[in-house]
C-alpha positions in Angstrom: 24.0 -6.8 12.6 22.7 -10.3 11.0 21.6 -11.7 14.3 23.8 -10.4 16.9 23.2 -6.9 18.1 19.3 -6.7 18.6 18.1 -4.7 21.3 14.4 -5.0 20.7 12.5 -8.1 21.3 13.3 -11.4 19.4 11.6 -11.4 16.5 10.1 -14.7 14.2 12.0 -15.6 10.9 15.7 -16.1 9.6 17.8 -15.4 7.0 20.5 -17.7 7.8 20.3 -18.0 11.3 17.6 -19.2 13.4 16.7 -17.5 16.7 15.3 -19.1 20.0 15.8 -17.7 22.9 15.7 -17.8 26.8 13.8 -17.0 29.5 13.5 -17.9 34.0 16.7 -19.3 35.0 17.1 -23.4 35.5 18.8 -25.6 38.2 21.7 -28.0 37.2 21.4 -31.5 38.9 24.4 -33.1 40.4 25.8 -35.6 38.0 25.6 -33.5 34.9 28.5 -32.2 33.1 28.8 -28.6 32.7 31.1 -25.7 31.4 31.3 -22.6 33.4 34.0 -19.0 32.7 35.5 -18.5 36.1 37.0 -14.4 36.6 40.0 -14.6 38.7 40.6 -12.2 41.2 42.3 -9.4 40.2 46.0 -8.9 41.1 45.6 -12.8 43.3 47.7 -15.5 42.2 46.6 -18.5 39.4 47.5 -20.7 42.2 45.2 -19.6 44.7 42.4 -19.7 42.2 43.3 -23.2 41.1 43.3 -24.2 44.1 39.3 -22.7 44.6 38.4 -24.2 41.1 39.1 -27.6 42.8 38.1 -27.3 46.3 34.3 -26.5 44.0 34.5 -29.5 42.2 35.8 -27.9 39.1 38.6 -29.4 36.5 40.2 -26.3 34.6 39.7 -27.1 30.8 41.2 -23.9 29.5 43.4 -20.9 31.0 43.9 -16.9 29.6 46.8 -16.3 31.6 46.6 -12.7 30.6 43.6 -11.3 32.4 42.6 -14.6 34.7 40.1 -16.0 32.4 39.5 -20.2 32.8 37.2 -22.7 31.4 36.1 -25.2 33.8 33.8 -28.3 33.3 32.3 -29.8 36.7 29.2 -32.1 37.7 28.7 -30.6 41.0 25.4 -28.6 40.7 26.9 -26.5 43.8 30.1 -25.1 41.9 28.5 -22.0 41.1 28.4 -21.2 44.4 30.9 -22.2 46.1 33.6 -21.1 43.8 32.1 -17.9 43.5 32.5 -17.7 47.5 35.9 -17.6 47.5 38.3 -14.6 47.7 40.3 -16.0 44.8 37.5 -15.7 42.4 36.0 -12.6 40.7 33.0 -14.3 39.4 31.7 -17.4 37.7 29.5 -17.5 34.4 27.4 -20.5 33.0 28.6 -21.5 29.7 27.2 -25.0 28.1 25.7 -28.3 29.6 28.2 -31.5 27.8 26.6 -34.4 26.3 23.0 -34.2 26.0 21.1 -35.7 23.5 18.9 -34.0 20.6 15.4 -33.1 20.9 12.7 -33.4 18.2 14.8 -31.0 16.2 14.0 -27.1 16.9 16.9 -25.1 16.5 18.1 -22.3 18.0 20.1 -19.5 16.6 20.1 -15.5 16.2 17.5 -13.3 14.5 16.9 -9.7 14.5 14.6 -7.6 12.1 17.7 -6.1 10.2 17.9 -9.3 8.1 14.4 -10.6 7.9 13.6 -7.5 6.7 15.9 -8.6 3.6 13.3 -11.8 3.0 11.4 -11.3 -0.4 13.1 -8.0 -1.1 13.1 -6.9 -4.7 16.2 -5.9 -6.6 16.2 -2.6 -8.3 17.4 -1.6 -11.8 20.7 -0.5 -11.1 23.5 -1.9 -13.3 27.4 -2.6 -12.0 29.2 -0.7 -13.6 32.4 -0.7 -12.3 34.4 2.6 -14.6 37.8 2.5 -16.4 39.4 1.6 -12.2 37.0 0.6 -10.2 36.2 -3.4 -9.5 33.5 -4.9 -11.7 30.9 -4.7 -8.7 31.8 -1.1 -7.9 28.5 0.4 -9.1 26.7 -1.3 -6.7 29.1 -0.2 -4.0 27.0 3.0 -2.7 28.3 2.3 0.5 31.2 3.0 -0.7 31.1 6.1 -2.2 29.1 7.8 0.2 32.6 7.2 2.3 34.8 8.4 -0.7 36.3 4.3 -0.5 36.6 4.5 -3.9 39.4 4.0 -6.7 38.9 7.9 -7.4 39.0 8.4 -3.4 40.9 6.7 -0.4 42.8 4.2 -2.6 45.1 7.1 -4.6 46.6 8.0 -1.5 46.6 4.8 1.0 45.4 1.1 0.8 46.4 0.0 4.5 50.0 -2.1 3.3 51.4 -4.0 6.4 48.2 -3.1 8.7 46.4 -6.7 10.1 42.6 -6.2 10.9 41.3 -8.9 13.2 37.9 -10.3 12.2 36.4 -11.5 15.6 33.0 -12.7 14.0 31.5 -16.3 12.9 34.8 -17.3 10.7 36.3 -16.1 7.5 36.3 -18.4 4.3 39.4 -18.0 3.3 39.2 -19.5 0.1 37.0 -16.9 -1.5 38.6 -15.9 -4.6 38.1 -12.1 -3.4 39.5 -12.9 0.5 42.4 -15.2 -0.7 45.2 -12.7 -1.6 44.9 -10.9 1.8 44.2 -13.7 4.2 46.6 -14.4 6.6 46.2 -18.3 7.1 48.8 -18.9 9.6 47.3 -16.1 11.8 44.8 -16.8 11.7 42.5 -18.7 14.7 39.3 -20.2 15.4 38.5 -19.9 19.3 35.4 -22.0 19.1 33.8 -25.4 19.2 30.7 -26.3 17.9 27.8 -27.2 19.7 25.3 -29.6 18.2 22.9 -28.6 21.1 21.7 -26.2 23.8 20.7 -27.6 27.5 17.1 -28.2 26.3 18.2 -30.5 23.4 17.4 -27.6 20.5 19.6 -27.8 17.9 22.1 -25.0 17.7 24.9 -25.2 15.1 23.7 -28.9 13.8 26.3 -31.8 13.4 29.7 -31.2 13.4 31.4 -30.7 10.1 34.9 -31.9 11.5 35.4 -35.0 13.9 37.0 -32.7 16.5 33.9 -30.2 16.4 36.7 -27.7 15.6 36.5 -26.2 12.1 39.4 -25.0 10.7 40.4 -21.3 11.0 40.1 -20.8 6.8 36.0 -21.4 7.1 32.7 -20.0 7.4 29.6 -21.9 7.8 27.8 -18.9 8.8 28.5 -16.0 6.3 28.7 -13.3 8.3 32.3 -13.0 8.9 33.5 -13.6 5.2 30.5 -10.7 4.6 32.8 -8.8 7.2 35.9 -9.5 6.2 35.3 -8.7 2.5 34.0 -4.7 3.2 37.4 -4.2 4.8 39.8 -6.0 2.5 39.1 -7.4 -0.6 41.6 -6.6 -2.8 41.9 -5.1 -5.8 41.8 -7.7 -8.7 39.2 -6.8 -11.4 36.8 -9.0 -9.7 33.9 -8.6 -7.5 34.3 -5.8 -4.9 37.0 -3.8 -3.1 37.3 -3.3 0.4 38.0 -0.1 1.6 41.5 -1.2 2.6 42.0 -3.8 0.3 45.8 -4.4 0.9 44.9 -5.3 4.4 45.8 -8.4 5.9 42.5 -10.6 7.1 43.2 -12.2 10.3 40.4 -14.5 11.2 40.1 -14.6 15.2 36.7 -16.3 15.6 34.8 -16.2 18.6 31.3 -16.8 16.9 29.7 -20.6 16.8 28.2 -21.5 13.1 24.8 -20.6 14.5 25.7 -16.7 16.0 26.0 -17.3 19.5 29.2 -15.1 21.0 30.3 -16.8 24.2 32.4 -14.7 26.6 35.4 -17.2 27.2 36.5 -17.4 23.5 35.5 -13.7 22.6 38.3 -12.7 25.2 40.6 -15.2 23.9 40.3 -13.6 20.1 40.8 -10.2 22.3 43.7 -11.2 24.0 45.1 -12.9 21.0 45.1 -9.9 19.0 46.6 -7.9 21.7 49.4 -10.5 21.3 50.0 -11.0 17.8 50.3 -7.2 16.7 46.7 -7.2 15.3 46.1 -3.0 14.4 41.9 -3.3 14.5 39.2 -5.7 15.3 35.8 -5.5 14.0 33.2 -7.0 16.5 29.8 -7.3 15.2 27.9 -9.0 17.6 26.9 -8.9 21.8 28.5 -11.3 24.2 25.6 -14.2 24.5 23.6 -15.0 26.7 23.0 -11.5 27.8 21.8 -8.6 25.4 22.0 -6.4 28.7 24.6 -7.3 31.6 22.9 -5.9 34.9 24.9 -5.5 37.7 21.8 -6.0 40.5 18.2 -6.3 38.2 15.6 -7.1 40.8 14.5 -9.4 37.7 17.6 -11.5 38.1 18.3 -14.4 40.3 21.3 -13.6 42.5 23.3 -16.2 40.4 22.7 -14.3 37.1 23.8 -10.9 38.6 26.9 -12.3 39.4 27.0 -13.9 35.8 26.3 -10.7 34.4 29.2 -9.0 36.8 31.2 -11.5 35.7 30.6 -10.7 31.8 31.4 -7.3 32.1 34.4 -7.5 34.4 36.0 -10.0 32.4 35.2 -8.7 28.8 36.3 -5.1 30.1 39.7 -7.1 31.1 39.4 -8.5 27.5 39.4 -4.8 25.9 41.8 -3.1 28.0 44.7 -6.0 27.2 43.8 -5.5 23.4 43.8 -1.5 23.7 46.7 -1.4 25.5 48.8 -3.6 23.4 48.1 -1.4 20.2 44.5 -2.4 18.9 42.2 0.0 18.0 38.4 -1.5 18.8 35.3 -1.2 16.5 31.6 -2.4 17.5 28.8 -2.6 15.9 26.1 -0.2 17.8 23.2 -2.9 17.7 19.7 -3.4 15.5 16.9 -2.7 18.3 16.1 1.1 16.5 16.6 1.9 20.4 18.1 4.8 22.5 21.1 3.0 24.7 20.5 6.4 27.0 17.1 5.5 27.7 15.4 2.9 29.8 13.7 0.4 28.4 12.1 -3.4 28.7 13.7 -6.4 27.0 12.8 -9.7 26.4 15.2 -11.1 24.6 17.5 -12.7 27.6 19.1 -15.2 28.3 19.1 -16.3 25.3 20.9 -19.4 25.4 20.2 -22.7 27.9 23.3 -23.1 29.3 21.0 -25.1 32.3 17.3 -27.0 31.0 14.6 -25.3 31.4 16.1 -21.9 31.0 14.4 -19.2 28.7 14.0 -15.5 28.0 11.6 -13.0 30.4 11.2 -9.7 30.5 13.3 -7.4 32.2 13.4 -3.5 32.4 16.4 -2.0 31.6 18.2 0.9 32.6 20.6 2.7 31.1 23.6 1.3 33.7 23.2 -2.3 32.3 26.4 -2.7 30.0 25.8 -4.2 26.6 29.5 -5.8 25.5 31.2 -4.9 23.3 29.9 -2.0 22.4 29.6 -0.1 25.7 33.1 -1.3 26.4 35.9 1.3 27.7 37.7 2.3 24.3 35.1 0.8 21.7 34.3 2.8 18.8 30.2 2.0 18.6 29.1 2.4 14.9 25.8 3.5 14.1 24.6 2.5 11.0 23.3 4.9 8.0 21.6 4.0 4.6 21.9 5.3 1.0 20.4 8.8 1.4 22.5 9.2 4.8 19.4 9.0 7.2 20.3 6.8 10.1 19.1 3.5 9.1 15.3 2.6 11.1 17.0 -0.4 12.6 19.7 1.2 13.9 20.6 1.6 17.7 21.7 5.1 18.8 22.2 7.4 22.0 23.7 10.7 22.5 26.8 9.6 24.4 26.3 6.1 23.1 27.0 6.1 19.5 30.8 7.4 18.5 31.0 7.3 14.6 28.2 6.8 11.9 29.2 4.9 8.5 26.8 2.9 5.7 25.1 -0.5 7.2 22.1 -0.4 4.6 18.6 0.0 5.2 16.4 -1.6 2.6 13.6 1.0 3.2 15.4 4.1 2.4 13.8 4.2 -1.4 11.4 7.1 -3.0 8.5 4.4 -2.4 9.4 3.3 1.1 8.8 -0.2 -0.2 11.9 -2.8 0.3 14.8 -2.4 -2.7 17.4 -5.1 -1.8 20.2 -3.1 -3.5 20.2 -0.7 -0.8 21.7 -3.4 1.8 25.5 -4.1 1.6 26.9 -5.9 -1.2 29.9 -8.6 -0.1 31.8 -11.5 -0.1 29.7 -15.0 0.4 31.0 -18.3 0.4 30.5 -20.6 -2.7 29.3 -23.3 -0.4 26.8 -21.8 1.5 24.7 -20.5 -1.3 24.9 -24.0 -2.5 23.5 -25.4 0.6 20.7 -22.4 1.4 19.5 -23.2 -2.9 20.6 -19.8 -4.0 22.3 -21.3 -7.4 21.1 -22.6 -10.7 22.6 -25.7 -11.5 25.0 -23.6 -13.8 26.3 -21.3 -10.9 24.2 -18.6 -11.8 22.5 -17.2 -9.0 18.7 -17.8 -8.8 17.7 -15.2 -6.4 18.8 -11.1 -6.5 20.2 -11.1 -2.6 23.0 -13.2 -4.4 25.2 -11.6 -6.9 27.8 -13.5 -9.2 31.6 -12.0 -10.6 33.9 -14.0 -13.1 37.1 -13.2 -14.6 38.7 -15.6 -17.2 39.6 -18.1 -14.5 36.9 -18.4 -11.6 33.9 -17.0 -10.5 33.2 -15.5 -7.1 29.8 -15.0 -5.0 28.4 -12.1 -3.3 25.7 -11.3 -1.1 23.8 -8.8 0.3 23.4 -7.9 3.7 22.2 -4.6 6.5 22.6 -4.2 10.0 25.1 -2.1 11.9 27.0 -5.6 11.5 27.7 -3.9 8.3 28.5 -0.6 9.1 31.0 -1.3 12.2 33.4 -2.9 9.2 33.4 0.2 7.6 34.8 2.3 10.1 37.0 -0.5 10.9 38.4 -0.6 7.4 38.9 3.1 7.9 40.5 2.8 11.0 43.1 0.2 9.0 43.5 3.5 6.8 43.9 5.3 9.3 47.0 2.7 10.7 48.2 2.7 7.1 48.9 6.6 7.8 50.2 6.8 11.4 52.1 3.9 11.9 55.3 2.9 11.9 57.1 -0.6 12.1 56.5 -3.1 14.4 59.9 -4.7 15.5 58.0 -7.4 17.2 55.4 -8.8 15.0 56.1 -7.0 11.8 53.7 -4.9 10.1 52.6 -1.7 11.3 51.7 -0.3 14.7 49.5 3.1 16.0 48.2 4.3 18.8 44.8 3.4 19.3 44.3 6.8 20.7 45.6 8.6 17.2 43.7 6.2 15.4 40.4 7.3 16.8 41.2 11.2 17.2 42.2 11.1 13.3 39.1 9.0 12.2 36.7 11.8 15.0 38.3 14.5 13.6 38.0 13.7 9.6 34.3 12.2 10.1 31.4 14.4 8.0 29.3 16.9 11.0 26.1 15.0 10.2 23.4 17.2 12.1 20.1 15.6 13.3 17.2 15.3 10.8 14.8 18.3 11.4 12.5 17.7 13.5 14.5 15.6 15.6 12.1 13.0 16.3 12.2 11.5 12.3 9.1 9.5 11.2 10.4 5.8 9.4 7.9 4.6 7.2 8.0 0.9 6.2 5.5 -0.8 3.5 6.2 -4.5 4.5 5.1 -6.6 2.0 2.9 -9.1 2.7 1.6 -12.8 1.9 -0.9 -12.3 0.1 1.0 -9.0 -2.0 -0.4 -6.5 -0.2 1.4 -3.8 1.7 1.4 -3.2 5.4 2.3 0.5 6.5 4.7 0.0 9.5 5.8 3.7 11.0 8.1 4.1 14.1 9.9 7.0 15.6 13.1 7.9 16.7 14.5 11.1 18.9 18.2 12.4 17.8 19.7 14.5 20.7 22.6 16.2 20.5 24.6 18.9 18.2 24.7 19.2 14.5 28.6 18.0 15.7 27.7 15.5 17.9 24.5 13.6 18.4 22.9 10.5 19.1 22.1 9.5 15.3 26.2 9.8 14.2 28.0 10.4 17.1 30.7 12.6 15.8 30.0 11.8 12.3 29.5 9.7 9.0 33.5 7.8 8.5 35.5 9.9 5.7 38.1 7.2 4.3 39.2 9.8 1.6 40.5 12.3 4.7 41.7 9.4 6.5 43.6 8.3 3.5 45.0 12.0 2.8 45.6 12.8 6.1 49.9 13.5 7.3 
């Protein structure tokens, strides 16, 4: 994913995102303002809670009613504690510190090697060619047709009419001239605010672009999400790209600031939302911040970040169970560390956000029961991610009883020459503005670097950009799964639309995926000539162990997404 799901140690460099991260856990004083998510017990009354919030000193900012989810600000540095001692609360996680003032201007954001790995890549020779139906951009859509997404393929026999696919990610620009005709506008919500800065004074998503910190629920100051949204639904309209269901409806449900953070109050909001509003699929590409790994009782952790941890899990699992069992089928991204979820490991990634000054990332081992969220959520599809020649992609996460479906994330290192070809990422929708501000345009539109890639028709032209990560391959099988909707359901008498199981949905897109059998041996070799300053190449080799059958393994779960089956399937 482009910063979010990184399960190896943070990396230096950005794309578009900065990342900082955490590290020993701070104090709050009394006196200072801060936010934290309080877990209400389950099955005991909003009263009774209420009541705890302010016997702790708390003042309830926001309230999910449907799984006991609140928002409370305080400046008692003992809230923590004492609302967490009562039998009316579940939990209590830290969220942000109000108020403080800027530092000498680092910044803070989300990183992983799955996108700086894009930085200096070179574009290869191939030529869009788009065929007597396909979009103008198709022939640069090998994504695409290793899934049989294609105007020859899935699209003869269904395009996912009347099915509404929740993008919970950093926003969706609804503007983009290849977004436009299948955004839903009205639907659509953003679940955020932005936050100028962290508890230490680093900047995280900069000034605010709107007086109310609020941006509106049509924008994306990130990319990402628009990146997202584009793979599963651009429509078909002789311009740019088409998504693999590209008579989807986009519903933007954003949960992700401008600079990548996910925080867990308005991630189960978007959840909870979509459970309500007869949302079919939500893609989530990203891990619930400030922990990569939630841990119910790490001897690393401070007894208050176990119970924030606790409190993560409990609460996002709530989150995913209302969505589930209100008709949403759930898609994840699998992660970008290139590491086994089945295996123990150390990470030094976490927290990775100072909710309290002072707080920063340390090293912590982690076993296999610590519960990265979304993915290892009851009822998430995680989605490994594979590159052009079908090898699991380097960066990708994996795990034989991890990883559920497979489907095409990139991987800029899967060429004859093991040497970086930018065409083998993921080519989608990018907002105009963005590669205005980040200097990717000549002053005549055209695009000035080859990660950026430019469609007109007679009336406007439309940007595109390439990214990898399994960021990229999660919306795949979620378009798929919106396919898969477009085929099962039937009419939804209360919110219009469509409506499946979310337990057909997933035995249908299972039982049509492609067997993709470990690579022989099974511990494969990636071999990585990094390019470097001074235009000499590094070798870089790592390696990875599939377990599993040639049916189901680690690398593909039960195998690579086939939207032409999906699409054909009674």
């Amino acid at each position: 994913m482009f910063r979010y799901v990184t399960r190896a140690a943070v990396v230096a460099g950005s794309v578009a995102g900065l990342l900082w991260v955490a590290a020993s856990p701070g104090t709050a004083t009394s006196g200072q303002e801060r936010q934290f998510v309080v877990l209400y017990a389950q099955g005991g009354s909003a009263e009774a809670a209420h009541a705890a919030i302010a016997a702790a000193g708390g003042t309830l900012l926001s309230e999910n009613t449907a799984i006991g989810v609140a928002t409370v600000t305080t400046k008692d540095a003992r809230f923590q504690a004492a609302a967490g001692a009562s039998s009316a609360i579940a939990g209590v996680a830290r969220s942000t510190v109000i108020g403080r003032a800027p530092n000498d201007g680092a910044a803070i954001g989300k990183v992983d090697t799955a996108q700086t790995d894009l930085l200096g890549a070179k574009a290869g020779s191939e030529k869009a060619k788009g065929g007597k139906k396909g979009e103008p951009l198709a022939g640069l859509q090998w994504d695409m047709q290793q899934i049989g997404a294609t105007a020859d393929g899935s699209q003869r026999y269904e395009q996912g009419k009347g099915v509404r696919v929740g993008i919970i990610d950093t926003g969706v620009d609804g503007s983009h001239p290849d977004i436009a005709k299948n955004f839903d506008r009205a639907l659509s919500r953003n679940f955020t605010t932005d936050i100028p800065v962290d508890a230490n004074g680093a900047t995280v998503d900069g000034p605010c672009e709107h007086p109310s910190c609020v941006d509106p629920a049509d924008e994306d100051d990130n990319g990402h999400g628009t990146h997202v949204a584009s793979e599963i639904a651009s429509p078909v309209n002789k311009l740019g790209i088409a998504g693999i269901a590209p008579k989807a409806t986009i519903v933007n449900l954003r949960a992700g600031q401008d600079s990548g953070f996910f925080f867990l109050q308005p991630t189960v909001d978007a959840l909870t939302y979509a459970g309500d509003h007869g949302i079919d699929v939500v893609n989530m590409s990203f891990y619930v911040d400030p922990w990569l790994f939630n841990c119910a009782d790490n001897p690393a952790d401070s007894p208050e970040d176990q119970a924030e941890q606790r409190t993560v899990v409990t609460a996002m699992q709530r989150a995913l169970d209302y969505a589930y069992n209100h008709g949403v089928t759930l898609v994840a991204a699998a992660g970008n560390g290139a590491t086994d979820y089945t295996k123990t490991i150390v990470d030094s990634s976490s927290p990775d956000f100072a909710a309290v000054p002072g707080e920063a990332p340390y090293q912590r081992t982690i076993p296999p029961s610590c519960t990265s969220m979304p993915s290892e959520g009851n009822h998430v599809l995680a989605v490994t991610s594979t590159g052009i020649t079908k090898r699991k992609a380097y960066y990708s996460d994996f795990g034989n009883g991890y990883a559920d479906l497979s489907a095409p994330g990139g991987d800029v290192y899967d060429t004859a020459d093991n040497k970086r070809d930018i065409t083998k990422a993921i080519l989608a929708a990018y907002p105009k503005h963005l590669a205005e501000e980040r200097g990717q345009l000549n002053p005549d539109g055209t695009p000035n670097t080859p990660s950026v890639v430019e469609s007109c028709n007679k009336s406007v032209c439309a940007y595109y950009q390439y990214l990898q990560g399994t960021s990229m391959a999660s919306p795949h099988a979620a378009g798929v799964a919106a396919l898969a909707v477009g085929r099962l359901g039937t009419h939804d008498h209360t919110n219009g639309g469509l409506k499946a199981s979310p337990a057909a949905v997933e035995q249908l897109l299972r039982g049509t995926a492609t067997d993709t059998a470990c690579p022989t041996p099974a511990t494969f070799t990636y071999t990585r000539l990094v390019l470097q300053p001074d235009g000499t190449f590094a070798t870089v080799t790592s390696s990875q162990t599939c377990e599993g059958t040639p049916t189901n393994n680690g690398f593909f779960g039960d195998g690579l997404i086939n939207a032409t089956r999906v699409a054909r399937a009674h």
